[in-house]
C-alpha positions as CSV (number, residue, x, y, z in Angstrom):
1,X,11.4,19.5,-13.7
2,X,12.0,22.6,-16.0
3,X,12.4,24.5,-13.3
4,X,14.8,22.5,-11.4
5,X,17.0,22.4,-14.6
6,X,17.3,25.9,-15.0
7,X,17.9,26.2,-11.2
8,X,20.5,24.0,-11.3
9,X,22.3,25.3,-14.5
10,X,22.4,28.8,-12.9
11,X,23.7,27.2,-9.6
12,X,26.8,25.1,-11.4
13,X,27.5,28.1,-12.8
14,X,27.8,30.0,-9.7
15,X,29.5,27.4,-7.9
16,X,31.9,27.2,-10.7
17,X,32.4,31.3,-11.0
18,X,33.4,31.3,-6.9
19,X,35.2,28.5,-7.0
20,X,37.4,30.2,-9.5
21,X,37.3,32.8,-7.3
22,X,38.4,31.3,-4.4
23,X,41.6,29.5,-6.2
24,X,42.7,32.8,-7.3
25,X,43.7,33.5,-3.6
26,X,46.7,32.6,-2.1
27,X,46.9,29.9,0.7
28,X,46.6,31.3,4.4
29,X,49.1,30.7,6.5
30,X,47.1,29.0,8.7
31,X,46.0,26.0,5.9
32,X,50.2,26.4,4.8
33,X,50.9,25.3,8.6
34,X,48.3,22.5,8.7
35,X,49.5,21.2,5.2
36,X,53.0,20.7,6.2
37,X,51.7,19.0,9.8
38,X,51.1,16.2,7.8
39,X,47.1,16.6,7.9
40,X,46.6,16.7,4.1
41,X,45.7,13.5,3.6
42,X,42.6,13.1,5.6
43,X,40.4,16.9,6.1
44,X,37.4,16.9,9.2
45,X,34.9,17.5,6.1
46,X,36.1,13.9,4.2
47,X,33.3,11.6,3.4
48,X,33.7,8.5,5.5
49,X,33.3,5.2,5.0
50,X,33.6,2.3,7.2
51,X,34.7,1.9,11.0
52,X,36.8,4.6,12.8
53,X,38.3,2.4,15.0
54,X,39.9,0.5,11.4
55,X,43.3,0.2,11.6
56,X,43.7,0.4,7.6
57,X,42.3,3.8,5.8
58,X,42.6,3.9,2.1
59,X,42.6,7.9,1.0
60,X,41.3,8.0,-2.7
61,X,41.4,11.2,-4.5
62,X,38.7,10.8,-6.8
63,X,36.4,13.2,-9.7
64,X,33.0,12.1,-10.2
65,X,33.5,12.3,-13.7
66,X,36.7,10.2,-14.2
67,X,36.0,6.8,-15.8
68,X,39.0,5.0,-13.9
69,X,37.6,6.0,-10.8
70,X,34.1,4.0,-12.0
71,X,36.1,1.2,-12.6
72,X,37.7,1.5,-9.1
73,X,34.2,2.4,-7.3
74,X,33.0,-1.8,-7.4
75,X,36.4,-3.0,-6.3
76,X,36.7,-0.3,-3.4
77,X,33.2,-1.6,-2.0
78,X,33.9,-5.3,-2.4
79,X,37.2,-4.3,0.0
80,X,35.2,-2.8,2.5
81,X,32.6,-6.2,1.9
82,X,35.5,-8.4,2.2
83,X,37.3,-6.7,5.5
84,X,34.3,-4.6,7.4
85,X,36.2,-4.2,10.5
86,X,39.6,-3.6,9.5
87,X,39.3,-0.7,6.3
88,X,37.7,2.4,6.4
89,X,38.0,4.9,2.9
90,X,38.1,8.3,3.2
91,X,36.9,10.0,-0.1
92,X,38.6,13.5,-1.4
93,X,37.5,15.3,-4.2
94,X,40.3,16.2,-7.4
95,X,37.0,17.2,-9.5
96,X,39.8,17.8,-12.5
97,X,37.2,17.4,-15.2
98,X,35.5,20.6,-16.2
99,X,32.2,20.6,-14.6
100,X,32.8,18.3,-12.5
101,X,32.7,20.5,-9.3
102,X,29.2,20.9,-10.0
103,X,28.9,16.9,-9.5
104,X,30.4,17.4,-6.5
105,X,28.1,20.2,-5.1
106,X,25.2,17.5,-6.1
107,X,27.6,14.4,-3.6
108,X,27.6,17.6,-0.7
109,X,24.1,18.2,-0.7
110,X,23.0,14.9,-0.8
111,X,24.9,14.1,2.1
112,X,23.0,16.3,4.5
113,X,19.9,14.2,2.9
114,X,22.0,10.8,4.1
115,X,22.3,10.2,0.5
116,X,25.8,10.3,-0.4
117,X,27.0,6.9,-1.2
118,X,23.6,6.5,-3.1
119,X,24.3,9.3,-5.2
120,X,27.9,8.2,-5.7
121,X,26.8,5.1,-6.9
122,X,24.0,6.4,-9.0
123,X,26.5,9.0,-10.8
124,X,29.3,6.3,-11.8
125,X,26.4,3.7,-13.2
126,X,24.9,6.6,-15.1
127,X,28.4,8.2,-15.9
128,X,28.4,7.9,-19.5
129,X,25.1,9.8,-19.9
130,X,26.0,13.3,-18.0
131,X,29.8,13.5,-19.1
132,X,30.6,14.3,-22.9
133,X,33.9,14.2,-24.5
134,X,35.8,14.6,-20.5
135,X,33.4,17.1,-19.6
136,X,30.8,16.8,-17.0
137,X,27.3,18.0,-17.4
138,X,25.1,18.1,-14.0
139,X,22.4,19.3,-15.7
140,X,22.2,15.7,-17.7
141,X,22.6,14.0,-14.0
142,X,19.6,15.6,-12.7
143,X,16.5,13.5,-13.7
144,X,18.5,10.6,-12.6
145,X,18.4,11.8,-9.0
146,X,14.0,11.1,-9.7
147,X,15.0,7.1,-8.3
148,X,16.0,7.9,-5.2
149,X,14.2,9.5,-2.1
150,X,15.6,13.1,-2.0
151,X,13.7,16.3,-1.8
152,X,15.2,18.4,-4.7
153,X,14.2,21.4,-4.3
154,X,16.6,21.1,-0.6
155,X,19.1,19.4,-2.9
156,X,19.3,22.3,-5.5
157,X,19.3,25.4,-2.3
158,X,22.0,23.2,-0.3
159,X,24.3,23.1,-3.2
160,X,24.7,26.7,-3.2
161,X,26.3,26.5,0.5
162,X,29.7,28.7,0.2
163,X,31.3,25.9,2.6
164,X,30.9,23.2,-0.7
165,X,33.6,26.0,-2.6
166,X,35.5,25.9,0.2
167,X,35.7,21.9,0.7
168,X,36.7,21.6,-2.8
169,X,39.5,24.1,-3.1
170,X,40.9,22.7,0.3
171,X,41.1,19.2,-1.2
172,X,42.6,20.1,-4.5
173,X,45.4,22.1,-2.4
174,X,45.9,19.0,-0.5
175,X,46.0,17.1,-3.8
176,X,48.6,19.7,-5.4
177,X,50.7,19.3,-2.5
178,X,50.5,15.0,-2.2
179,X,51.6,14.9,-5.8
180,X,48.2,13.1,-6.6
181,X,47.6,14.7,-10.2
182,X,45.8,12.6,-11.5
183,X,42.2,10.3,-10.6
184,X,42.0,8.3,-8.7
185,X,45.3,8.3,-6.2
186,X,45.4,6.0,-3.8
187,X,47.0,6.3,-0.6
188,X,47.1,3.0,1.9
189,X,47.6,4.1,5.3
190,X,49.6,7.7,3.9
191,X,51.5,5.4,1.8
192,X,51.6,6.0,-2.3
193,X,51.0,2.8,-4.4
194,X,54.6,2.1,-5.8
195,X,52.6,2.1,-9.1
196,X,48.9,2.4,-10.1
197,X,46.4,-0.2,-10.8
198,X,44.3,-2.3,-9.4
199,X,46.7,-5.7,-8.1
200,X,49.3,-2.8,-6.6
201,X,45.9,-1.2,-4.4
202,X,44.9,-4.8,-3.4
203,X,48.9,-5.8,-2.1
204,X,49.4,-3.2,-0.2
205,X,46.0,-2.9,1.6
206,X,46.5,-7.0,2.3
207,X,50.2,-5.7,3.3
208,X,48.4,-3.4,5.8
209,X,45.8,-5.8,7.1
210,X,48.2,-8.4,7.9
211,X,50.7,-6.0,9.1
212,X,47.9,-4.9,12.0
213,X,45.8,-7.9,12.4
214,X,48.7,-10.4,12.7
């Protein structure tokens, strides 16, 4: 266990040295083009949850490390409980809390393991433990990841795939240019909540729902 803590310090850290890198560089052309398309909200990489065929998808912007978005994670599920057929949520990462990419390098990894919404729910019920003062420590996530089935020694090489840097600096470009500057931002089939909080989410997803299942 040693071991795989100073692995995965020396891993955050180059995840979080290239991903600094990698915002440095100006946007291609090609990303620019896509952007203004209208493609920003939802990106081929985007965790998915629920049907495709849903006629409702709620976009949330979300950081692993952002205490709103634990408060949002229960009600979020209980919508996809309540409506199973008709809402999907697509999941985009604004990891705006330092460290916090390096929680999301842990979500990536274990999702080639099948273990992402495991994970995600494991890092918002042990939240308070790894994050200190708004800033997220992985290495204090890391024994927690013991309770589930996941080989961690794949966990701790996949996180240092260059496509996880990548992911991330294409989804906070897509968050600079929806305006969604803060976690979590909701958006209810592209549309913004007129305001945030919880009873604004829940009209306008019903607004949706009875909108295309009359």
């Amino acid at each position: 266990m040693k071991q795989s803590h100073i692995t995965l310090i020396a891993l955050v850290l180059i995840a979080g040295a290239l991903l600094a890198a990698v915002l440095l560089k100006p946007q291609s052309q090609q990303d620019a083009t896509v952007s203004q398309g209208g493609a920003q909200l939802i990106r081929e990489h985007s965790p998915r949850v629920g049907p495709e065929q849903a006629k409702v998808t709620i976009v949330e912007f979300m950081d692993p490390a952002c205490g709103t978005c634990r408060q949002f994670h229960p009600y979020v599920k209980r919508m996809l409980q309540r409506y199973p057929d008709q809402i999907r949520v697509v999941l985009r990462y604004a990891p705006f809390h330092q460290g916090s990419d390096g929680m999301v390098a842990i979500l990536e990894a274990a999702r080639k393991q099948n273990k992402f919404g495991q994970v995600l729910d494991l890092m918002f019920d042990t939240q308070s433990q790894w994050t200190q003062n708004h800033i997220a420590y992985p290495d204090r996530f890391w024994p927690f990841l013991d309770a589930l089935e996941l080989d961690l020694d794949r966990l701790a090489q996949d996180m240092k795939a260059p496509e996880i840097v990548h992911i991330i600096q294409q989804d906070l470009s897509d968050a600079r240019q929806l305006g969604a500057d803060k976690t979590p931002t909701f958006f209810v089939n592209g549309r913004a909540l007129p305001s945030f909080g919880l009873q604004q989410l829940t009209q306008l997803v019903e607004a949706e729902i009875a909108k295309h299942y009359p």
